[in-house]
MMTF fields as JSON, N, C-alpha, C and O atoms, coordinates in Angstrom:
{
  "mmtfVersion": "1.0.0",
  "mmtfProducer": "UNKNOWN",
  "numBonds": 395,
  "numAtoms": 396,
  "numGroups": 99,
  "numChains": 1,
  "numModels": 1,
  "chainsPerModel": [1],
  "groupsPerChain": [99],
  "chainIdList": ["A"],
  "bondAtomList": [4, 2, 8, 6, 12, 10, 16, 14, 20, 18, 24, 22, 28, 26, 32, 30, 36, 34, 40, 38, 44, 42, 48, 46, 52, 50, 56, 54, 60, 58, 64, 62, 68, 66, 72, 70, 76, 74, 80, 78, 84, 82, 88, 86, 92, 90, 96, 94, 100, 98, 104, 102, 108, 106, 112, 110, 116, 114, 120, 118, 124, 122, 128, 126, 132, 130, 136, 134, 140, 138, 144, 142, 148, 146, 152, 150, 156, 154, 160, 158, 164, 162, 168, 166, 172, 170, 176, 174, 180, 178, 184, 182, 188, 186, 192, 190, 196, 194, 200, 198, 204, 202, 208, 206, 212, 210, 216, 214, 220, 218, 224, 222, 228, 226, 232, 230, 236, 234, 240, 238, 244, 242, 248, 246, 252, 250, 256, 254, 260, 258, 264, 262, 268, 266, 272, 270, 276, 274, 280, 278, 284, 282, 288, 286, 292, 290, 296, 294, 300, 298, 304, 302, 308, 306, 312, 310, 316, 314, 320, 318, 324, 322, 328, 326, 332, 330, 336, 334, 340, 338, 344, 342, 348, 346, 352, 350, 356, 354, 360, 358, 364, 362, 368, 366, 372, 370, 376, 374, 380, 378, 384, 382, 388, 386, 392, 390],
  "bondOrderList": [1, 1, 1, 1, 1, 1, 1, 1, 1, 1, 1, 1, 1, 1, 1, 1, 1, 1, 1, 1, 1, 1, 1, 1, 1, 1, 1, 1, 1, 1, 1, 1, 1, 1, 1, 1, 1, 1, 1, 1, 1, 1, 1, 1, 1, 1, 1, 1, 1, 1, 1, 1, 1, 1, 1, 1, 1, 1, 1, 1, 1, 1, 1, 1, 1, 1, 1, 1, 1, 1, 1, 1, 1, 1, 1, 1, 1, 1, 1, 1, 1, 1, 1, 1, 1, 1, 1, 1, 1, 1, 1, 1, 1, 1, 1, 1, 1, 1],
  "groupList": [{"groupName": "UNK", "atomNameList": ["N", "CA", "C", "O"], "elementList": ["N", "C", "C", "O"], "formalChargeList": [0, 0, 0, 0], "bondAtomList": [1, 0, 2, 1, 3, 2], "bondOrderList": [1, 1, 2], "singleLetterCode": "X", "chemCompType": "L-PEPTIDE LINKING"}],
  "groupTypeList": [0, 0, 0, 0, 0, 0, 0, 0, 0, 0, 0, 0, 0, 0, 0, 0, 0, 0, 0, 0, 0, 0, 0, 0, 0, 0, 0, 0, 0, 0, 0, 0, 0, 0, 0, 0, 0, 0, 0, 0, 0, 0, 0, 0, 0, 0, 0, 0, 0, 0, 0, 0, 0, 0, 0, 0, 0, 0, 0, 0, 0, 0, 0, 0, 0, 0, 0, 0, 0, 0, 0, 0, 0, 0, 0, 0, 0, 0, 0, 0, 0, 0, 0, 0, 0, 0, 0, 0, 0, 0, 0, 0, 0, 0, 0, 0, 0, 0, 0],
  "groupIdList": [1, 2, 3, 4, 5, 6, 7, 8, 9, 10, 11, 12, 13, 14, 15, 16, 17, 18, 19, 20, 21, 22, 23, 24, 25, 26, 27, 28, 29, 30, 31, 32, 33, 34, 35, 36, 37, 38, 39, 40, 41, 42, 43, 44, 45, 46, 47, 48, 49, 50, 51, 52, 53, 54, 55, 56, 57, 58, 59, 60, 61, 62, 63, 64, 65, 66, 67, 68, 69, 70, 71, 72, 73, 74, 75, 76, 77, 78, 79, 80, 81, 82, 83, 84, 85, 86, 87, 88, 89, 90, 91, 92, 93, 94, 95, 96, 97, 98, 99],
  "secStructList": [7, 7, 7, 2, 2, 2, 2, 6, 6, 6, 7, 7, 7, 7, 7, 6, 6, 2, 2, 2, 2, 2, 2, 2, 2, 2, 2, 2, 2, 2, 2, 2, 2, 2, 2, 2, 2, 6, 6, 6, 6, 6, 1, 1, 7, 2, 2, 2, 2, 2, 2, 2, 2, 2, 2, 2, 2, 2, 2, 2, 2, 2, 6, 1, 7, 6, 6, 7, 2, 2, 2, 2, 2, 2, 2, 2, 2, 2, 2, 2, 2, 2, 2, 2, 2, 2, 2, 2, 2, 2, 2, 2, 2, 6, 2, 2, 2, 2, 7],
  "xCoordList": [105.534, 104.105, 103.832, 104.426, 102.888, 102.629, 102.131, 101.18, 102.138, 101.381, 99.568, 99.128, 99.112, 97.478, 97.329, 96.654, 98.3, 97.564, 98.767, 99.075, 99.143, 100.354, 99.452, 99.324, 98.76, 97.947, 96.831, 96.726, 96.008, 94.875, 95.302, 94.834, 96.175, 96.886, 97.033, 96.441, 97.788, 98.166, 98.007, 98.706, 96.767, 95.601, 95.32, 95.741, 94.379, 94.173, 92.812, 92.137, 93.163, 92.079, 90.678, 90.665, 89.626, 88.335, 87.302, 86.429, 87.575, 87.117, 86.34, 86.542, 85.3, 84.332, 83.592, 83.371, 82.492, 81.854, 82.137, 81.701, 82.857, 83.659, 84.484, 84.682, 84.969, 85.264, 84.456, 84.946, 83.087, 81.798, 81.514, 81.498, 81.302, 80.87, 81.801, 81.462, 83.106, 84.208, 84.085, 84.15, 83.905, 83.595, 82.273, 82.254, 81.195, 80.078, 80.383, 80.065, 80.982, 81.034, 81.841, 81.454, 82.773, 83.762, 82.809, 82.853, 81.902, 80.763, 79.858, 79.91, 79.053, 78.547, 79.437, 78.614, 80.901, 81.688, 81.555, 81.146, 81.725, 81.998, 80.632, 80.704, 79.191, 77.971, 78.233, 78.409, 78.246, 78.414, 79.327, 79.048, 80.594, 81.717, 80.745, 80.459, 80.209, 79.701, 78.29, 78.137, 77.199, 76.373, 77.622, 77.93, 78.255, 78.821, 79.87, 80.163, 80.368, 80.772, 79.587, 79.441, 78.447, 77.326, 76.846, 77.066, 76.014, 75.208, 75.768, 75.557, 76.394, 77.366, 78.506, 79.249, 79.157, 79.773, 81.376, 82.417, 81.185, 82.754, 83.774, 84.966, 82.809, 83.532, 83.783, 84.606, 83.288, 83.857, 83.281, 82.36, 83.803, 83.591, 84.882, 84.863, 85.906, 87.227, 87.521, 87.967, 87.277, 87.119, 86.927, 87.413, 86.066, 84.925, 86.296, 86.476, 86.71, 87.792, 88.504, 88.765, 89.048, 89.943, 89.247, 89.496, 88.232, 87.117, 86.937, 87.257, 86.472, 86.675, 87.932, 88.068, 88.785, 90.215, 90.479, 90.67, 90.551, 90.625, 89.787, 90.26, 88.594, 87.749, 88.039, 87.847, 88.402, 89.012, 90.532, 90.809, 91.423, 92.073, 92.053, 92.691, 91.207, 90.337, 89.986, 90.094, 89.587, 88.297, 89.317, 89.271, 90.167, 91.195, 92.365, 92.946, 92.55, 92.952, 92.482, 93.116, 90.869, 89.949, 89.815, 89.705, 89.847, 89.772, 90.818, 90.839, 92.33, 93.117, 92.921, 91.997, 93.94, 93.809, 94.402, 95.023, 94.188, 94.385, 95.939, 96.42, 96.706, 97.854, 99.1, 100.292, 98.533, 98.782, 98.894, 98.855, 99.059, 98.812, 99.642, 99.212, 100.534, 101.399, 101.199, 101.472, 100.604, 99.931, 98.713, 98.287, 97.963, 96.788, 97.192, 96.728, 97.983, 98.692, 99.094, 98.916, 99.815, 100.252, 99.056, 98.981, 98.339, 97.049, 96.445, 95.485, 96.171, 95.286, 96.026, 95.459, 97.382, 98.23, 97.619, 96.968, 97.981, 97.884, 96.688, 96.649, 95.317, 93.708, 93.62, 93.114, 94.502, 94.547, 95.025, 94.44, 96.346, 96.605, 95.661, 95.052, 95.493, 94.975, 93.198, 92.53, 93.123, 91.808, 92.6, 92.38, 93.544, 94.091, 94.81, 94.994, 95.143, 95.841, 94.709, 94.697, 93.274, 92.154, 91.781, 91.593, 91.8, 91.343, 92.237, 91.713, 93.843, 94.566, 94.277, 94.073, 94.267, 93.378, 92.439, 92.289, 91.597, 90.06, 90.835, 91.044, 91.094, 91.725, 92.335, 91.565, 93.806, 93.909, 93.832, 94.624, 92.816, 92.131, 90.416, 89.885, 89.816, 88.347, 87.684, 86.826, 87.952, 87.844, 87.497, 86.764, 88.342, 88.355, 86.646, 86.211, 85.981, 84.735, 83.868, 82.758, 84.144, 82.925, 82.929, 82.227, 83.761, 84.057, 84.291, 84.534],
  "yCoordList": [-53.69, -53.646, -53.503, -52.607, -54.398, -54.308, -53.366, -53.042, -52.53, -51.8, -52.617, -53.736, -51.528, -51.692, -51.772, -52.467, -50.709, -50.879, -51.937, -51.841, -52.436, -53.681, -54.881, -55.711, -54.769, -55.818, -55.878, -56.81, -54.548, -54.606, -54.764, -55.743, -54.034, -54.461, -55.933, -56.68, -56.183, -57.651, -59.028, -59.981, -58.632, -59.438, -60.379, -60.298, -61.744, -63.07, -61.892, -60.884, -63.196, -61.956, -62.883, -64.005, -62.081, -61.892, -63.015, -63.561, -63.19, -64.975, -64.308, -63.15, -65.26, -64.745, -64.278, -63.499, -63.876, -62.573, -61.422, -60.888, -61.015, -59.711, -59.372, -58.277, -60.6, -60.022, -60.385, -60.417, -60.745, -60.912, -59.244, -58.472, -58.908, -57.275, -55.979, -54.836, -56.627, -55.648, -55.735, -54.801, -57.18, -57.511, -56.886, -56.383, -57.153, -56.332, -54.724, -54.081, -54.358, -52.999, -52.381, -51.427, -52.934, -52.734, -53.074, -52.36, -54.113, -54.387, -52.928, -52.248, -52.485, -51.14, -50.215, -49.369, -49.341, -49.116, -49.221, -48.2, -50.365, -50.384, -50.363, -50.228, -50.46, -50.099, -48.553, -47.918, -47.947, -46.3, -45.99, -44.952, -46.481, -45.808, -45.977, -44.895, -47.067, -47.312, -46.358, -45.752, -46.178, -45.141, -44.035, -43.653, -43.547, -42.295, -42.068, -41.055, -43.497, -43.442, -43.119, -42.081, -44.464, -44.374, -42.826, -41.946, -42.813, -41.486, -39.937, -39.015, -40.011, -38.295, -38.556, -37.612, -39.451, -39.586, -39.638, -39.21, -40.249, -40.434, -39.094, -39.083, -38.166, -36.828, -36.69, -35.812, -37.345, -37.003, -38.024, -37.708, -39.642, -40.729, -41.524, -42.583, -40.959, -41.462, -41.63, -42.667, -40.729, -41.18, -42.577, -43.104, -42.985, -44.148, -45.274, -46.224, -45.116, -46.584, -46.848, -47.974, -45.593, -45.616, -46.006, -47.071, -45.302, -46.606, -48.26, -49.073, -48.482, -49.94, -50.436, -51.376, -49.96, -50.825, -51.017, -52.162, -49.886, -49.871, -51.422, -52.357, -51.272, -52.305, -53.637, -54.671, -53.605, -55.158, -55.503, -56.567, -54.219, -54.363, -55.272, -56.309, -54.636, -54.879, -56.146, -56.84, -56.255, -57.63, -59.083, -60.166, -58.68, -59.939, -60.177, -61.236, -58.864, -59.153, -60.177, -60.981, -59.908, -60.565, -62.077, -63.031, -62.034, -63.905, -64.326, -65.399, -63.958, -64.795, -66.057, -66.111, -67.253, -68.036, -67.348, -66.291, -68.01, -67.449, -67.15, -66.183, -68.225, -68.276, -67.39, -67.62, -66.27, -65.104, -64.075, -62.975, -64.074, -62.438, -61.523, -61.347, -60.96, -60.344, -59.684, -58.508, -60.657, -60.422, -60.007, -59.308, -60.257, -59.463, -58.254, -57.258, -58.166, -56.568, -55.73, -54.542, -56.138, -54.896, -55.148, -54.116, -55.79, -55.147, -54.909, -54.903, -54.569, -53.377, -51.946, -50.859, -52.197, -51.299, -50.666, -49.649, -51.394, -50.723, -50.542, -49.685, -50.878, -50.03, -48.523, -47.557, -48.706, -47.293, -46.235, -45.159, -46.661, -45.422, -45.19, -44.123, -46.158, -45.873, -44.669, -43.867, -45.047, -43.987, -42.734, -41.801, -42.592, -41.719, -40.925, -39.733, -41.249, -40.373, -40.117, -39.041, -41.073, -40.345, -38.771, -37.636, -39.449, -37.737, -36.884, -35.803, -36.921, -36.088, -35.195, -33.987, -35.738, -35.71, -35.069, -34.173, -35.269, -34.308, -33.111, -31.968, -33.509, -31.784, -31.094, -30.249, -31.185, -30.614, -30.368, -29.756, -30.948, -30.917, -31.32, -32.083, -30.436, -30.742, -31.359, -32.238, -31.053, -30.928, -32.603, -32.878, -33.445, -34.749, -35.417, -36.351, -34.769, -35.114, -34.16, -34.561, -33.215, -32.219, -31.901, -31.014, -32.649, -32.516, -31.462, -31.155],
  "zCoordList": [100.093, 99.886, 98.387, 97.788, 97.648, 96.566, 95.932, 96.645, 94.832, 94.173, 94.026, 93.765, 94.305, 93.866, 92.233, 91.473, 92.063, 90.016, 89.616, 88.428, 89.99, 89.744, 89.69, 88.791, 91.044, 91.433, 90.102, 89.304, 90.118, 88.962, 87.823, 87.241, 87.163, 85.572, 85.45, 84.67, 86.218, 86.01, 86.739, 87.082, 86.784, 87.15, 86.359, 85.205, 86.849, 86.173, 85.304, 85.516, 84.011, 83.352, 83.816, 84.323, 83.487, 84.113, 83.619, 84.293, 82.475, 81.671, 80.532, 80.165, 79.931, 78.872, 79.303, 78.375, 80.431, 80.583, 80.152, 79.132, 80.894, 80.417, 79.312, 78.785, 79.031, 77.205, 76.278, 75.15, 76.414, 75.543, 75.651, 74.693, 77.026, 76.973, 76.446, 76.14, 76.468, 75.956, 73.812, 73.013, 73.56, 72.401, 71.473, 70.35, 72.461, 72.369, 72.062, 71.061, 73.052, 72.638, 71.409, 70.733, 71.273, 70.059, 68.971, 67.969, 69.009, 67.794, 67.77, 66.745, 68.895, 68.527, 68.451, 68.103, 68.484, 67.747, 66.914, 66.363, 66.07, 64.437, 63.874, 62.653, 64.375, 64.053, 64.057, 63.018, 65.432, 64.76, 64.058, 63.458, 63.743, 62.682, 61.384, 60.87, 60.784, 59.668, 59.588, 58.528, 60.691, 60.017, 60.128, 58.999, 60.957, 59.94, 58.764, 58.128, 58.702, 56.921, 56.1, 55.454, 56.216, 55.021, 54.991, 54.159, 56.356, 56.224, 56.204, 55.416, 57.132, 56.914, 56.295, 56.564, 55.492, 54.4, 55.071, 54.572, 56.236, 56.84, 57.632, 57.94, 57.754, 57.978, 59.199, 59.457, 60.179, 61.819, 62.592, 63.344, 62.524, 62.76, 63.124, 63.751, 62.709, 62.958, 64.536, 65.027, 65.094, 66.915, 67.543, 68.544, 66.626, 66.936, 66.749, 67.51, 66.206, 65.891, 66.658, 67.081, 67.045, 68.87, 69.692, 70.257, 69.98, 70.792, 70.679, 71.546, 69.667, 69.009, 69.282, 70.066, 68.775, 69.493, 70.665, 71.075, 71.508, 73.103, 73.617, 74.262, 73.132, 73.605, 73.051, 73.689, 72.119, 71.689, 72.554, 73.107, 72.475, 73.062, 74.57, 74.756, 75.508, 76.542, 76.892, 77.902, 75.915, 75.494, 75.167, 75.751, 74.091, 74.312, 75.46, 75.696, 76.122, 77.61, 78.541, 79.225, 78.377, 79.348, 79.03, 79.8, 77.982, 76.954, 77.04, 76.437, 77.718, 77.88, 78.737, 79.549, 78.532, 79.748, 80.864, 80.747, 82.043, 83.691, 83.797, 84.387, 83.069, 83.313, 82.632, 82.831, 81.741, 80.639, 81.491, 80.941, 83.012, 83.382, 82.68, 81.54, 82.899, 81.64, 80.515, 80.274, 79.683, 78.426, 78.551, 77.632, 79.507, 79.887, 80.282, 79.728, 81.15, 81.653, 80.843, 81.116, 79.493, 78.78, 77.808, 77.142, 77.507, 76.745, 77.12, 76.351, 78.143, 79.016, 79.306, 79.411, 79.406, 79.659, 77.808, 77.567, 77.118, 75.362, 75.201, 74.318, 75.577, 75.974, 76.371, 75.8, 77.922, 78.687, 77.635, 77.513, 76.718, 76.399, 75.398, 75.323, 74.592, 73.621, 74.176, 73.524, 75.254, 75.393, 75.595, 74.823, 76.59, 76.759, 75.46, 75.706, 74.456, 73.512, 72.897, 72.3, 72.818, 72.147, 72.856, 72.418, 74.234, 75.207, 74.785, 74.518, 74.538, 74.752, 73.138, 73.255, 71.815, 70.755, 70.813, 69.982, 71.686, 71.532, 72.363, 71.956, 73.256, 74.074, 72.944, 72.487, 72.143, 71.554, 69.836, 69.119, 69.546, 68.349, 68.129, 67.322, 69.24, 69.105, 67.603, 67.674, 66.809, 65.902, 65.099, 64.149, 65.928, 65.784, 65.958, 65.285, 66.879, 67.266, 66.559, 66.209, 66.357, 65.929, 64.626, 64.141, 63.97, 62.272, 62.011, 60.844]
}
């Protein structure tokens, strides 16, 4: 019997819908990293980039052709962690978010 997250990881990726919206978001990402370079002078904005990547990450998963599952799978696999070592980051260094 197949794995379920076998099945979802490495999955046909999803087409340009969904990596327009994964793209999108990595764009407001790098809109909030930049007001908090300009305006609070870069001091607790660094979070934001791990975000932004995850989602590009994500996002060029999804823009593969159909026939890439694989390569869609471990860059989604390299998304997950990347949120995940952000969480694990804020758990033990709040500090990352709250300047």
């Amino acid at each position: 019997m197949p794995s379920t997250v076998n099945d979802v990881l490495f999955s046909e990726p999803s087409g340009r819908p969904n990596s327009l919206v994964q793209f999108a978001g990595a764009f407001a990402f790098l809109v909030i990293y930049l007001y908090f370079y300009v305006y609070l002078g870069g001091t607790s904005g660094t979070w934001v980039l791990a975000m932004a990547l995850g989602a590009v990450l994500s996002g060029t998963a999804e823009s593969l052709p159909i026939h890439r599952r694989k390569i869609a799978g471990t860059l989604r696999v390299a998304s997950i962690l990347t949120f995940v070592c952000l969480i694990a980051a804020i758990v033990l260094s709040p500090g990352i978010v709250t300047g």
